[in-house]
Steps between C-alpha positions, in 0.01 A plus 500: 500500500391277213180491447238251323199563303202242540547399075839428657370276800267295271854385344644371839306144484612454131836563612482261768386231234815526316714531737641869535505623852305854500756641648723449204260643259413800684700735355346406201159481590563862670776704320700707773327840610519750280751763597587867360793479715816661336668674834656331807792388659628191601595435816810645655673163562449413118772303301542709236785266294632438159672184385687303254588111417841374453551384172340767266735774732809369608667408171838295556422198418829354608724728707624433802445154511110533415378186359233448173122491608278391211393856399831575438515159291151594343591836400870455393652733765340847453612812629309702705508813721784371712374524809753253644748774413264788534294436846682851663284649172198337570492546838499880442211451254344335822583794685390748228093352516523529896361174578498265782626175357670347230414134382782290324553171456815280535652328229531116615787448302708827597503353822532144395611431183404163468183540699599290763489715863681183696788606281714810593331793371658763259669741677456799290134427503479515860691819530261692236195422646595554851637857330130596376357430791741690781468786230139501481429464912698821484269674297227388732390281178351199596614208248241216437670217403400204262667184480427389134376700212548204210838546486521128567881335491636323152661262695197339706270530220695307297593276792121440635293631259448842693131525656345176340697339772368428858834534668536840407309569815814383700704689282343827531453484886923501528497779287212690681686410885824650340371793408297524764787486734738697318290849434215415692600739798419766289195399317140546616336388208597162281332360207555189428466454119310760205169415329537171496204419239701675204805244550296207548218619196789650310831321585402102497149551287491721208914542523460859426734620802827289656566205520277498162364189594163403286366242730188303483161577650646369889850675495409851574282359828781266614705848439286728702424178750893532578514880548248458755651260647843649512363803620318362813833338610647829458251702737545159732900544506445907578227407711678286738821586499573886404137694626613471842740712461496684191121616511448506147174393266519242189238504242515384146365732191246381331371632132098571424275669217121517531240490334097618503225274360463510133299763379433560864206271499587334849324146461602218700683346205673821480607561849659108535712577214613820636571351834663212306713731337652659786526141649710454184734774526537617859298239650732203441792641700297708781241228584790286587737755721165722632156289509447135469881329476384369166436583141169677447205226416405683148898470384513128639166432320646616164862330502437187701791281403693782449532680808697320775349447802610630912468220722343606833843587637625705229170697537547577822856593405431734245194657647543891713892480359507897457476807711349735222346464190729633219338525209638587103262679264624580226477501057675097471287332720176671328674384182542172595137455661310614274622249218457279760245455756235832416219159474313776241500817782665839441811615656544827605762716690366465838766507795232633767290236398791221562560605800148520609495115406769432703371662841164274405666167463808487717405693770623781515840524512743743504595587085821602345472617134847349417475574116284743312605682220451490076715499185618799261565456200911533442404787284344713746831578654422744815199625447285264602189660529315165471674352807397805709154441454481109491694543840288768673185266406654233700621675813115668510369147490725395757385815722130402419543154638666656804251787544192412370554078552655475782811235347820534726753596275813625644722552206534563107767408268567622172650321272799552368756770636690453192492403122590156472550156258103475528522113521397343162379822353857634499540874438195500315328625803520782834435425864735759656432822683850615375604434139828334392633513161595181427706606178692684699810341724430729827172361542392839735153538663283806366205539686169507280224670586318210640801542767423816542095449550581196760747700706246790519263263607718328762571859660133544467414145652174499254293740395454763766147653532560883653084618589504783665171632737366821458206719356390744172405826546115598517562658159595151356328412234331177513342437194363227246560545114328387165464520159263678307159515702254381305183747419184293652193692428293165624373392732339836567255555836182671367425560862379905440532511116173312502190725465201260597324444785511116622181360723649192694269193545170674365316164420652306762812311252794700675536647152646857463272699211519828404240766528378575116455829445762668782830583407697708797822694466796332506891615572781501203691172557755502740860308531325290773318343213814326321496158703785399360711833668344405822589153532897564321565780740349272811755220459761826444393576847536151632895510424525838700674639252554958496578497170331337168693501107263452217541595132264640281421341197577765216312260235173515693519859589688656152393249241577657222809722686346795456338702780158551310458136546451494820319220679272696784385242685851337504608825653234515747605073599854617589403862691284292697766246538746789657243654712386175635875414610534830650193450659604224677880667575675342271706709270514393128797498295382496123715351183437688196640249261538119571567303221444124474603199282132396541351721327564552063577865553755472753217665727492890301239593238501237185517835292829579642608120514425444098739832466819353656381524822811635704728509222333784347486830649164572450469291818647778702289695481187317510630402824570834639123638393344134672695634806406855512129391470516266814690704664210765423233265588656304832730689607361617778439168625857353430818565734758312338485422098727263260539563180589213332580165702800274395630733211801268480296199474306651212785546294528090471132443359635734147699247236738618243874631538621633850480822371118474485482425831744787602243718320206338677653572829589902433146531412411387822714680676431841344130420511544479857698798538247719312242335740675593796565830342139571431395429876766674660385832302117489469401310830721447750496792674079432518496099527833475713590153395806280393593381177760230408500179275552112604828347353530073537774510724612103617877467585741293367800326625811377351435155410879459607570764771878446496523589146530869318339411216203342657499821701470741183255350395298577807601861396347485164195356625459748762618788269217381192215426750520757739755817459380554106207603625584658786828708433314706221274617848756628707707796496835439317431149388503426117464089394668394186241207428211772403617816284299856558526832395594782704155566547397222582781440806394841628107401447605135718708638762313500807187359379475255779315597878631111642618194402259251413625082465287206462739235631435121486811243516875490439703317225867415426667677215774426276654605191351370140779428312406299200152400333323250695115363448282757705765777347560410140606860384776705775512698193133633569530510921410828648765375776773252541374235802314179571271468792472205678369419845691284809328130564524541834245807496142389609271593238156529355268286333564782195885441543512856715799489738478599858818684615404771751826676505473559146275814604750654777764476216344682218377745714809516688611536074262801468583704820890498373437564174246779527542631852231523772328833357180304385305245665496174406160279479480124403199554275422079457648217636356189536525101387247243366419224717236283379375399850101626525519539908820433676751698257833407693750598230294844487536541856828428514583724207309772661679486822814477371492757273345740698777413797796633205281818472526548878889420466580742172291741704682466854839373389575675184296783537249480184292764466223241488141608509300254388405115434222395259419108467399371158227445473130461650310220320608201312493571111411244309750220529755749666498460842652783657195634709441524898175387416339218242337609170147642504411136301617396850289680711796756618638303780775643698827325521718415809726790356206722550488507882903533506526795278253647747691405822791670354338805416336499855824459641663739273802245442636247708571596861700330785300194638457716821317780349223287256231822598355665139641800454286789506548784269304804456402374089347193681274643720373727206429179312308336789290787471419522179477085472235551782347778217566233211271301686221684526533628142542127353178433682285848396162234419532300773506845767281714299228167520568514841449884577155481343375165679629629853341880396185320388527304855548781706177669384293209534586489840476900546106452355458211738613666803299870380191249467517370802518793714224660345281234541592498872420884522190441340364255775599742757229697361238301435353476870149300435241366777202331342295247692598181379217316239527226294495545110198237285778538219815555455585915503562591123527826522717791694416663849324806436688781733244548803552766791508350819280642762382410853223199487391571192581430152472737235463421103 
């Protein structure tokens, strides 16, 4: 449902004023919900079709009795791909894509040569059409069936001066009833004429297409006012004579564009002119035939005097004269529109939004996409990796519109089947699914590859979404990743480092003073005291996440990269960080090495940096003794460690000559290696933990699937980013992109406990053939490809692209590559989203991704162990984080509290078994969040303790007191004659001994 904000609703009176009904101008007030939608099918009655027009098909011109129409005058008689002769071959092309119905048009003057239908028509005509159609009801191919596609007779034109002529409306009507009655038995769905705004715009104003007439300013509206006409008398003639028996639906096919306000600034100026605009294009022919019976008011207002006028019985005529909208959408009447009638808005390529505008103003009605489809250049030949693409983004906007907008659409054309004479841009220019070389004299059909992407998707009927239900293990690691973790020795709680005695409200002010002259003993600071550990490990705890990834930060801790620099207190920040998250029972998984772009040094000591940095070797081992020291110092804190994150990435930040880089990457690797090796032998059989490194591991896909090169080049990149690092690891496996010794193969093999991969989006691929601007120099490329990314891919506000599937596959890569012998964890994955609360295209991303973990896990039997989101907290002006910067006060997003239902649920079970699953980690962790508690609030308790202890023996005194004083008077037995005192008694009793009568002092 479209929704409207209140800035919106304060524009509804000024939109009264002049004159735009809202509900026109919704859909610009409001743009269409937002959808990540990329998977669904259509429904299964859908018209899956492909089509083709007459003249720029059929070819000759004149045989068998066919007479001249005024393309073929405008033209001078082209040849094209022969269809007239070759319909057996295009009918198998139909049959090759699998779809449900083929749209053609009939040429007017193959059946009637002279136009004239009260004339005997042309035998051989006759018998080809009524050929193609037996032949394609046999195929179960359902044809649709227009009437006129331009290809307007020689003869009448020059006779009556072709559309400018009001008894053309006659004229057409007998040609309609004839055809009608002579294939209309086997025809469900007629269209009366094609786009009729291009001939009338085109044909009697600019001259541009046949006849070529440039008209005045009122020609192309007496043009168009004729169509309409002859159209309505056409639906009449089916309508009353042929439904009845024949059951069939007539429409006509109209052309649109669209177009958003300019600079999206949606004014009420700006929102008339849009409205006028599609008033201009689409609106002149559908406001007639589906809304009013007349021309729209804004196109009246701007041509009076040109524009004919319907008298009241013509309106009524022409008004509800189709069955279905049938609507054309395609690259000429964009062209056309926007030199024409854009009124200073933009134009973009928006189908779902066209048809959305066409459920709003007409009702509702049932939609055909008769014509959708783009050019190639001849060039291209059949790769057309372009048309793939341009396609794909249309049929996902007609799914959205269906899904998501609720438009009836029942069927999709594209346009064409075949190469063809492409009207006045001659061979210059590709519709066709299947190309025809025209310089050639067997003009045969090769399928391209956009043939082979639109029959897929016809078997497919869409995009098929395949989620599967089901769990993770309890040992599944659910974790959150980041970058370095800053060292924040402030703020710091003095709360038992403080050695004075404080006297609260002494003189009365509230004030808290200390005692001069009284200092007590105090404790050694504890990791209680770092604040900021406290409150980063609390919103850690919010996510209920097992496992936490931070790096160290070797600048802060090595300085100088040498182990007598040391930084003690730094060292003390991060122990306390590790025995804080075990604490709590969550296990920490610690990057030695994670370098940045950020910072000057690449994130490693500036000593090392000003030395060549990773191109020298000196960096090897500097690395190896940084590691050896942490793992000395934390290593009994820390389960799992990474060496160095993103290796491959790494390689990219170093200039100079490929084989620079090639040097900066064996460094890493071998400083790795001697990492692992230096672990594995001095303290893993004490510390017990894992040791891998992270590799950048996105997938690619062949930007053309259907073509080998494309599809090498998805080897290379997968061969350069991935298996150069990895092959060296495993047993057996040399890579040819990074040279080593003997030694140093031996030294690598092996050095690897699991497969670490921070994944984050997919991209197409293909081949880099020549220079090009953002690839001046092949020459220097480390690789041979291009990436690119698919425009039908939702995507970030940073340009990330979200394509789930992307994971399954390069994990899916992995497992066949290098076996199932090591686990496999996704060590960061995550996407910015620059929402502050409700983070939809996290959440989406999260779900998704984590639902092709389940499936590689379940269906192709990944050794998957783990899944880490990146990251915590916003950074800056990267907004990756499940919760807002600390400048924002740390707010938790929408993602947070679906991360954690996930994790709860271990997955995403059946809808009839929602209960959290219990596992035996879980109830651990409640435990020791109940002891987290109490430790995060040690002031508060131990404040408590003493008040109710200081309580308790008040009350104990009070009660002693009291039953003393009660024994006491038990005692104290007295019987003096009673006297009356002069004064008051100011002193005690004095003890007396009571005898009988008498009183003794």
């Amino acid at each position: 449902m479209l929704r409207v904000s209140s800035a919106c609703l304060s524009l509804i009176p000024a939109l009264v004023l002049c004159g735009l009904d809202y509900k026109a101008s919704k859909l610009w007030l409001q743009p269409l919900n937002e959808t990540f939608l990329q998977t669904g099918t259509f429904p299964s009655e859908f018209l899956w079709g492909v089509g083709t027009s007459a003249f720029p098909t059929e070819g000759s011109w004149d045989a068998d009795g066919k007479g001249e129409s005024v393309w073929d005058r405008f033209t001078h008689h082209p040849r094209t791909s022969d269809s007239y002769l070759r319909w057996e071959e295009d009918l198998k092309s139909v049959q090759y894509l699998g779809v449900k119905s083929y749209s053609f048009s009939l040429s007017w003057t193959r059946l009637f040569p002279n136009g004239d239908a009260t004339e005997n028509p042309n035998p051989a005509g006759v018998e080809h059409y009524r050929r193609l159609i037996s032949r394609l009801k046999e195929l179960g191919v359902e044809p649709v069936v227009t009437l006129f596609h331009w290809d307007f007779p020689q003869v009448l034109q020059e006779r009556l001066g072709g559309w400018l002529n009001g008894s053309m409306e006659d004229v057409f009507a007998d040609y309609a009833s004839f055809c009608f009655r002579t294939f209309g038995g086997e025809i469900r769905y007629w269209i009366t004429m094609h786009n009729p705004f291009l001939l009338a715009i085109q044909g009697y104003g600019t001259g541009a297409h046949a006849p070529g007439v440039a008209g005045g300013h009122a020609d192309p509206f007496i043009a168009a006012h004729n169509l309409i006409r002859a159209h309505a008398k056409a639906w009449h003639v089916y309508d009353q004579h042929f439904r009845p028996h024949q059951h069939g639906k007539v429409s006509i096919t109209l052309g649109s564009h669209w177009v958003e306000p300019h600079q999206g600034k949606a004014s009420p100026d700006n929102l008339e002119l849009c409205q006028k605009s599609m008033e201009a294009v689409i609106g002149w022919f559908a406001e007639p035939i589906y809304g009013s019976g007349d021309y729209p008011e804004s196109l009246k207002a701007s041509n009076r005097g040109a524009i004919p006028e319907f008298t009241p019985q013509q309106k009524l005529s022409v008004k509800g004269t189709a069955d279905f909208f049938s609507l054309a959408f395609e690259r000429e009447t964009l062209r056309v529109a926007r030199g024409l009638s854009l009124f200073g808005q933009t134009m973009t390529f928006d189908l779902r939004s066209v048809l959305v505008w066409v459920r709003h103003m007409y009702g509702d009605p049932q939609v055909l996409v008769a014509e959708n489809g783009w050019f190639s250049d001849a060039s291209v030949g059949v790769e057309d990796t372009v048309a793939i693409y341009t396609m794909k983004k249309f049929i996902m906007q007609v799914m959205q519109a269906v899904s998501v907008d609720g438009v009836s659409v029942f069927g999709y054309t594209a346009w064409s089947l075949v190469d063809g004479f492409e009207w006045n841009h001659g061979y210059s220019m590709r519709r066709g699914l299947f190309y025809v070389d025209f310089s050639q004299a067997e003009r045969h059909r090769v399928p391209k590859t956009s043939a082979h992407f639109y029959r897929r998707l016809v078997r497919d009927n869409g995009f098929p979404d395949d989620n599967i239900e089901g769990r993770f293990p309890c040992d599944f690691q659910f974790g959150v990743s980041e970058s370095v973790l800053q060292v924040h020795l402030h703020p710091f709680s003095p709360q038992f480092t403080d050695p004075h005695l404080y006297r609260w409200n002494y003189s009365g002010d509230g004030a808290l003073k200390p005692v001069t002259g009284i200092e007590l003993h105090n404790r050694a600071a504890q990791c209680t005291d770092f604040l900021y550990i406290q409150r980063h490990l609390l919103l850690l705890g919010v996510t209920g996440s097992s496992h936490y990834r931070f790096a160290l930060d070797w600048t802060q801790l090595m300085p100088s990269a040498d182990p007598s620099s040391v930084d003690v207190e730094k060292v003390r920040f991060y122990r306390c960080v590790l025995s804080e998250l075990i604490r709590r029972g969550i296990q920490p998984v610690v990057t030695l090495y994670h370098p940045s772009n950020r910072s000057h040094s690449l994130g490693m000591p500036e000593t090392l940096h000003a030395n060549g940095g990773w191109r020298n070797h000196s960096a090897v081992e500097a690395f190896v003794n940084y590691a050896t020291f942490c793992y000395q110092e934390f290593g009994g804190l820390v389960p799992t460690w990474i060496t160095i994150n993103e290796p491959n990435r790494l390689t990219e930040a170093y200039g100079g000559t490929a084989e620079d880089r090639r040097m900066v990457a064996r460094h890493l690797l071998l400083a790795h290696a001697k990492a692992w090796r230096v672990y594995d032998t001095r303290f893993r059989r004490q510390q017990g933990a894992t040791v891998s490194f992270a590799l950048h591991a996105d997938w690619v896909e062949p930007a053309n699937p259907f073509v080998e090169s494309h599809e090498a080049a998805r080897q290379d990149f997968l061969s350069f980013e991935l298996a150069r690092f990895l092959d060296p690891l495993f047993e057996g496996r040399g890579n040819a992109l990074i040279g080593f010794t003997d030694d140093e193969r031996e030294e690598l093999k092996g050095a690897l406990d699991f497969i670490a991969l921070n994944h984050f989006t997919t991209h197409l691929v293909s081949p880099l053939h020549k220079p090009s601007p953002r690839n001046p120099n092949p020459a220097n490329q480390d690789h041979g490809y291009l990436l690119m990314t698919d425009v039908t891919w939702p995507k970030s506000p940073r340009g990330q692209a979200l394509v789930p599937w992307g994971l399954r596959r390069v994990l899916g890569w992995v497992k066949d590559r290098y076996g199932d012998g090591l686990p496999i964890i996704i060590t960061a994955s995550g996407v910015d989203d620059q929402a502050s609360h409700n983070d939809q295209l996290r959440q989406r991303y999260i779900r998704d991704y984590l639902q092709e973990a389940l499936k590689a896990r379940e269906l192709d039997g990944v050794n998957l162990r783990g899944f880490y989101i990146w990251k915590l907290q916003d950074h800056h002006d990267l907004r990756f984080g499940l919760f807002t910067s600390a400048a924002r006060h740390s707010r938790p997003k929408a993602s947070v509290d679906l991360y954690r239902d996930i994790i709860t649920r271990r997955g995403f079970p059946s809808a009839a078994d929602l209960r959290p699953f219990t596992c035996q980690v879980t109830v651990k962790r409640t435990t020791c969040e109940l002891c987290t508690h109490i430790a995060e609030n040690k002031p508060l308790l131990f404040f408590s303790v003493c008040v109710s202890v200081s309580i308790s023996m008040l009350s104990a005194l009070i009660i002693i007191s009291v039953v003393r004083k009660r024994r006491m008077r038990k005692k104290r037995v007295v019987n003096v004659w009673p006297q009356r005192l002069a004064v008051p008694q100011r002193f005690p009793m004095m003890r007396v001994a009571l005898r009988t009568g008498r009183l003794h002092y």
